[in-house]
C-alpha positions in Angstrom: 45.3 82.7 61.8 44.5 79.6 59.5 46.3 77.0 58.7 47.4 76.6 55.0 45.5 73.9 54.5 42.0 75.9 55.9 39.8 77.2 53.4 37.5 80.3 53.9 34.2 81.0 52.3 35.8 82.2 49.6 38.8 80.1 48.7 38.5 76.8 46.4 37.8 73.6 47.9 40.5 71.7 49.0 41.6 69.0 47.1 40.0 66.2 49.4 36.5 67.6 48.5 37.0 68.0 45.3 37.7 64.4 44.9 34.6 64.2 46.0 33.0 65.6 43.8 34.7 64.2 40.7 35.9 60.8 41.5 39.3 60.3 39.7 41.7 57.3 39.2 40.5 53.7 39.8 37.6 55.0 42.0 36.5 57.0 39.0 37.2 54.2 36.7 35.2 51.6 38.6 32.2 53.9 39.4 32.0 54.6 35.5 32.4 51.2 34.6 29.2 50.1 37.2 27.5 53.1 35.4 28.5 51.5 32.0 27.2 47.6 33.0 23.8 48.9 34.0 23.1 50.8 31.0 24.0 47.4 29.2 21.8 45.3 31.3 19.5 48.2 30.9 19.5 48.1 27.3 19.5 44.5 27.1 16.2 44.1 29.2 14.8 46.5 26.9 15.7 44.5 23.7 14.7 40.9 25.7 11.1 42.3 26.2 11.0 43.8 22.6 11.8 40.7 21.3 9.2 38.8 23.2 6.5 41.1 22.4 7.1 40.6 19.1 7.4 36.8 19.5 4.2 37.0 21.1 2.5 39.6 18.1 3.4 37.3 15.5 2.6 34.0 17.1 -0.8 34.7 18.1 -1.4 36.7 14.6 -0.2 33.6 12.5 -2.3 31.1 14.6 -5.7 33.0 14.1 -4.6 33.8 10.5 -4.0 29.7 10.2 -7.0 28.9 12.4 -9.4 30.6 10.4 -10.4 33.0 13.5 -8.9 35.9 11.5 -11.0 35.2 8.3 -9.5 36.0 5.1 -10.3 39.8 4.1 -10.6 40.9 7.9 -8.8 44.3 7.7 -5.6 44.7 10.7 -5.4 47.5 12.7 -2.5 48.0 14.5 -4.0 50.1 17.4 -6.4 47.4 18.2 -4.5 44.1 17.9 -1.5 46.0 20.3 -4.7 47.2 22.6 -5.7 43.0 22.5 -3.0 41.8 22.8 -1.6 44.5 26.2 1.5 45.1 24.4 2.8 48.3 22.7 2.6 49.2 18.9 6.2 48.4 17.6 6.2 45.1 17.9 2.6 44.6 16.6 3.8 46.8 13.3 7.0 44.6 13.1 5.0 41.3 13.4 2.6 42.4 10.2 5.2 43.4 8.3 7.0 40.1 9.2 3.6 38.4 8.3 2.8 40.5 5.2 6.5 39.4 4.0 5.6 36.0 4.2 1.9 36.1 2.9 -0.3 35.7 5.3 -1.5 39.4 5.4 -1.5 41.8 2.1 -2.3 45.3 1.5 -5.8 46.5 -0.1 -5.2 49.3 -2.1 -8.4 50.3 -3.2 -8.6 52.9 -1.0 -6.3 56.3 -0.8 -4.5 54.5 1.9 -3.4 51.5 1.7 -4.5 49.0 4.5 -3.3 45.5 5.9 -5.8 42.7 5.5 -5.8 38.9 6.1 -4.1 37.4 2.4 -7.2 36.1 0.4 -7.4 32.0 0.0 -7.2 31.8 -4.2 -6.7 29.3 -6.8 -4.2 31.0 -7.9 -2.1 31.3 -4.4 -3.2 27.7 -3.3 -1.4 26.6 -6.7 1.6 28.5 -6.3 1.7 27.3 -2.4 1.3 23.8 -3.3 3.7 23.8 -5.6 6.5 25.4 -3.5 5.7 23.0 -0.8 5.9 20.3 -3.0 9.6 21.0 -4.0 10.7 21.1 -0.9 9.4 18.5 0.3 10.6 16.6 -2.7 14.3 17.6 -2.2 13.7 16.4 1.9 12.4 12.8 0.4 15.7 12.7 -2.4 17.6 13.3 0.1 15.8 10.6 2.8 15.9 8.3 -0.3 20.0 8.4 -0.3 20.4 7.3 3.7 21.7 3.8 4.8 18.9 1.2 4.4 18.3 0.7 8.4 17.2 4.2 8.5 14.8 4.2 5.2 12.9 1.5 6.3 13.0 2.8 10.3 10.9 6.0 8.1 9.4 4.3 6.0 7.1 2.0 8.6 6.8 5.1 10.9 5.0 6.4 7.3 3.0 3.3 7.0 1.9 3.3 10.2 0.5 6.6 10.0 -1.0 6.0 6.1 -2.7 2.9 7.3 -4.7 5.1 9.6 -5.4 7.6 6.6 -6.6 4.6 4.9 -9.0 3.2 7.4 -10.4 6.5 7.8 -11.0 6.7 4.1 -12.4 3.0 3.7 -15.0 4.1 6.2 -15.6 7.9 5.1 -15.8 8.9 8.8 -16.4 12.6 8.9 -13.2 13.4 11.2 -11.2 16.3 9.8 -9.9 17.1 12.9 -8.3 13.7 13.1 -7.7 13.8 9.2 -5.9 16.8 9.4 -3.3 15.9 12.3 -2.2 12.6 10.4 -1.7 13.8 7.0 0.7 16.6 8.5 2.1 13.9 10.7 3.1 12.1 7.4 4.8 14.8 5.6 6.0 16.3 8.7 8.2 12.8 9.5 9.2 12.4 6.1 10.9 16.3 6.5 12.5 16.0 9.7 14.1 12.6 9.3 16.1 14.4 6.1 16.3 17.8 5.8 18.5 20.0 7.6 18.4 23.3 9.5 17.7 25.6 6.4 15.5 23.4 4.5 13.1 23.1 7.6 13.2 26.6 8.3 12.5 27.4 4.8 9.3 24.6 5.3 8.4 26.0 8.5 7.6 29.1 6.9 5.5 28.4 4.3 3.6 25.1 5.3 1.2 26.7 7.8 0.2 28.6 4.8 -0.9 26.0 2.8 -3.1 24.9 6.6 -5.4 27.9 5.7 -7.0 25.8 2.6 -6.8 22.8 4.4 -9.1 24.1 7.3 -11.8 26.5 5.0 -12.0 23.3 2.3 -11.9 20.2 4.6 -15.3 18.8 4.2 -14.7 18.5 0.3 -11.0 17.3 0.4 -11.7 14.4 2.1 -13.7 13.1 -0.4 -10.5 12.0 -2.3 -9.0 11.2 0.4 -8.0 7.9 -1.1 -6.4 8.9 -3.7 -4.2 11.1 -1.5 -3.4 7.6 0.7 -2.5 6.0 -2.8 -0.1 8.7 -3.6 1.6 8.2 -0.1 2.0 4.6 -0.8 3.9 5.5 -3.7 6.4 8.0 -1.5 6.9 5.2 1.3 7.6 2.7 -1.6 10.4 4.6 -3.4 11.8 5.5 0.1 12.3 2.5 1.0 13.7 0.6 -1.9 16.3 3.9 -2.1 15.2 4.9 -5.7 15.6 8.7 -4.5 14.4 10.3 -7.8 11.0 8.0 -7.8 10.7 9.3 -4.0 11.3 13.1 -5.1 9.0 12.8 -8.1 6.0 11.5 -6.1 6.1 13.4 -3.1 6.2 16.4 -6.1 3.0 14.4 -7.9 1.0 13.9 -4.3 1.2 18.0 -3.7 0.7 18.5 -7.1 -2.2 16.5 -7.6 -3.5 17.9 -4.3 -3.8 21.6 -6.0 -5.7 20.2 -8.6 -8.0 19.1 -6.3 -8.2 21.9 -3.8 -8.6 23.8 -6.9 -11.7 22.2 -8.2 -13.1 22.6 -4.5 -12.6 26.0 -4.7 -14.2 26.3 -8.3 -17.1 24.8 -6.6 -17.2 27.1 -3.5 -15.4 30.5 -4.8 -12.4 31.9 -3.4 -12.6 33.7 -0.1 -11.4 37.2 0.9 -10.8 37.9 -2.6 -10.7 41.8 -3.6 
């Protein structure tokens, strides 16, 4: 005889097994909630690595686009910059199309299908860049030109310091792009980041290194007016410091200005590159 709380082979479990089986109350509660946590940590992981494969897609891209190792005209394929770089396709396609947005790759559409290729270097787009550049660097230098008088002339000797070394370089025409190069973005670079705030260096972040491209290809033939480009700082650091904000506006606007007219003669002399 069983008991009536025995089960045979053919009754239903008892109601201890079954909770077993499907946890219910707070045990159920907490066990879903663990399951719950994990897919988030899960999911997160996933996004963290996503989001760093990108970084890394569009860092590397930019700096051989800047660099010149990626040579205006070089067609992009996705298959083989995800197969360089060890990392899968998605965030390789998001970083062109990040890059394309911003101008440092295009799409040829000569052919049936349209490809992505390094963005051309162009009178044109050197013009267009310089002039951007020179607007916002215009507004950073109105808006340096308005601060206390300690602080304009703190900036404006950390900008002679570094134009006195532009101009000692250019009195003896010594052949050191290189060194050229880093102080001339030092200058403008300072005279940004002692004014502007979070937007307006993001929005100069983004399209500065662009303007890099023409600086690298043409920098033999810059530097031969190099000291104009000195004279046209001295003018910036002047208006700075006496706090005449739209003289300091106006030529920071005149130095990039005047630099496209020269890059563009350069180019004139040498032909555009990458152009289709």
């Amino acid at each position: 005889m069983k008991s009536e709380g025995s089960s045979g082979p053919g009754s239903a479990p008892s109601d201890r097994n079954a909770s077993n089986l499907f946890p219910s109350g707070a045990a159920g509660e907490r066990s879903e909630g663990k399951e719950r946590a994990a897919d988030r940590e899960e999911a997160t992981a996933t996004e963290v690595q996503r989001e760093r494969s990108f970084d890394v897609a569009y860092r590397k891209l930019r700096d051989l686009i800047v660099r010149g190792r990626l040579t205006p005209g070089t067609r992009l394929v996705e298959a083989d910059i995800a197969e360089r770089l060890e990392i899968s396709r998605t965030p390789v396609r998001s970083a062109l199309h990040r890059l394309e947005q911003e101008g440092y790759v295009m799409a040829a559409r000569r052919v049936r299908q349209s490809r992505l290729a390094v963005a051309p270097l162009t009178k044109e787009d050197s013009r267009e860049l310089y002039w951007i550049v020179g607007h916002i660097e215009g507004l950073a230098g109105r808006l340096l030109a308005e601060f206390d008088r300690e602080t304009r002339e703190r900036v404006a000797r950390q900008l002679q310091s570094i134009n006195d070394e532009l101009s000692e370089l250019a009195r003896g025409r010594r052949a050191e792009p290189g060194r050229i190069f880093d102080l001339d973005m030092g200058f403008h670079q300072a005279l940004v980041e002692s004014a502007a705030g979070p937007r307006l260096l993001a929005i100069h972040a983004a399209i500065k290194p662009q303007t890099e491209r023409y600086w690298r290809l043409y920098a033999s033939a810059i530097m031969d007016d190099l000291g104009i480009s000195v004279a046209e700082h001295v003018a910036i650091i002047e208006a700075i410091a006496r706090g005449d904000a739209d003289a300091a506006e106006q030529a920071i606007r005149i130095n990039w200005q005047n630099g496209a007219e020269r890059l563009g003669r350069v180019i004139d002399s040498l032909g555009e590159r990458g152009s289709w």
